[in-house]
C-alpha positions as a printed Julia matrix, in Angstrom:
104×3 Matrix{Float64}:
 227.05  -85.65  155.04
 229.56  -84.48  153.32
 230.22  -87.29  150.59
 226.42  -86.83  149.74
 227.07  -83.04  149.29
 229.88  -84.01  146.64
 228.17  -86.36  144.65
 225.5   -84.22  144.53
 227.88  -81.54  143.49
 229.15  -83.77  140.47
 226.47  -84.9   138.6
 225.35  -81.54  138.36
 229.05  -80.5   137.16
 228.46  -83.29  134.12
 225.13  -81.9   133.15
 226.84  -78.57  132.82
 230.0   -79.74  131.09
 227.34  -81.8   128.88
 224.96  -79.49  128.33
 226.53  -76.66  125.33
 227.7   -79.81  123.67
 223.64  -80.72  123.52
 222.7   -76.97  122.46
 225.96  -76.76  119.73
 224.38  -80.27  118.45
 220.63  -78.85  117.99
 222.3   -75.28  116.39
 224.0   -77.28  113.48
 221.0   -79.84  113.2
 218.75  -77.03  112.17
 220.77  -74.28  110.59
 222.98  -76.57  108.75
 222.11  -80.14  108.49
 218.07  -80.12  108.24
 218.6   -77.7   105.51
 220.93  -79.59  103.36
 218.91  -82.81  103.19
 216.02  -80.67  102.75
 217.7   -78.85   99.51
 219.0   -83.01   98.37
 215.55  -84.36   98.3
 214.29  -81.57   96.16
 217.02  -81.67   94.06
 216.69  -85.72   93.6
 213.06  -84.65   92.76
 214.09  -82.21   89.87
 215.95  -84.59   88.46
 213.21  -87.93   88.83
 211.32  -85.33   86.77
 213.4   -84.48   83.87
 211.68  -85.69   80.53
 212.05  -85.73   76.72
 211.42  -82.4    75.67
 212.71  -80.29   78.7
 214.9   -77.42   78.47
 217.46  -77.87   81.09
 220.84  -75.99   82.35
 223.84  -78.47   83.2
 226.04  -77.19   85.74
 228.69  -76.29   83.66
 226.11  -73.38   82.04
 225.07  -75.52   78.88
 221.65  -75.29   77.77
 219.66  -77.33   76.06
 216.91  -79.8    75.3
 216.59  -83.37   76.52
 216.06  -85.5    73.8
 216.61  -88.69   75.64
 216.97  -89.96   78.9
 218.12  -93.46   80.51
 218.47  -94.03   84.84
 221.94  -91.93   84.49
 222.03  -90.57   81.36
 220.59  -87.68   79.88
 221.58  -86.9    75.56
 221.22  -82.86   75.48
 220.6   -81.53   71.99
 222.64  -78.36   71.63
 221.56  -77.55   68.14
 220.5   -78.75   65.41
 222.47  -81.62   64.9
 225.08  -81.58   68.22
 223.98  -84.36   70.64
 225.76  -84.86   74.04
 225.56  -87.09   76.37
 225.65  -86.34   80.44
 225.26  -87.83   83.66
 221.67  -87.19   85.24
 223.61  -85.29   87.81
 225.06  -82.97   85.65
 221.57  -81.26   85.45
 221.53  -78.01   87.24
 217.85  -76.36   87.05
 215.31  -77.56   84.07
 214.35  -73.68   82.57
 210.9   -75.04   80.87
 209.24  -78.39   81.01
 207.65  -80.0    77.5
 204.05  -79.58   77.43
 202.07  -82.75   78.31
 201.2   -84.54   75.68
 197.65  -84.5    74.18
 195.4   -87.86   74.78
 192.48  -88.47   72.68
């Protein structure tokens, strides 16, 4: 009787030692994790979306307008005649989007 009474006694002990770990796991899932891959994919969206014409913000604060675009590239035109050249991920927030263009 009483070896039944301790093993009993122990498993319950392991679902108890076991069990914060399980609750500290689903805490960061969904205030931290969930919300970070949430914030990537719309961020990978933004940036599938940039086209000729935009008017974009790099993350170093430049502004300017895409004038053209390659998988990783993007060439920002400052001014008038300053061209540079940036990696698509350099793109922080596109401020206005070229209107679509007119079919006939």
């Amino acid at each position: 009787m009483f070896l039944a009474t301790e093993a009993g006694g122990n498993a319950g002990g392991i679902w108890g030692l076991i069990w914060p770990f399980i609750l500290m796991f689903a805490v960061f899932y969904f205030l931290l994790i969930r919300p970070q891959q949430k914030k990537q994919k719309q961020r990978s969206a933004m940036l599938n979306q940039i086209k000729k014409g935009d008017k974009i913000t790099t993350i170093g604060g430049l502004h300017g307008t895409v004038v053209e675009l390659t998988d990783d590239t993007v060439v920002v035109r400052v001014n008038d005649t300053t061209k540079m050249t940036f990696e698509r991920s350099a793109v922080n927030t596109i401020v206005s989007t070229a209107p679509a263009a007119a079919t006939e």
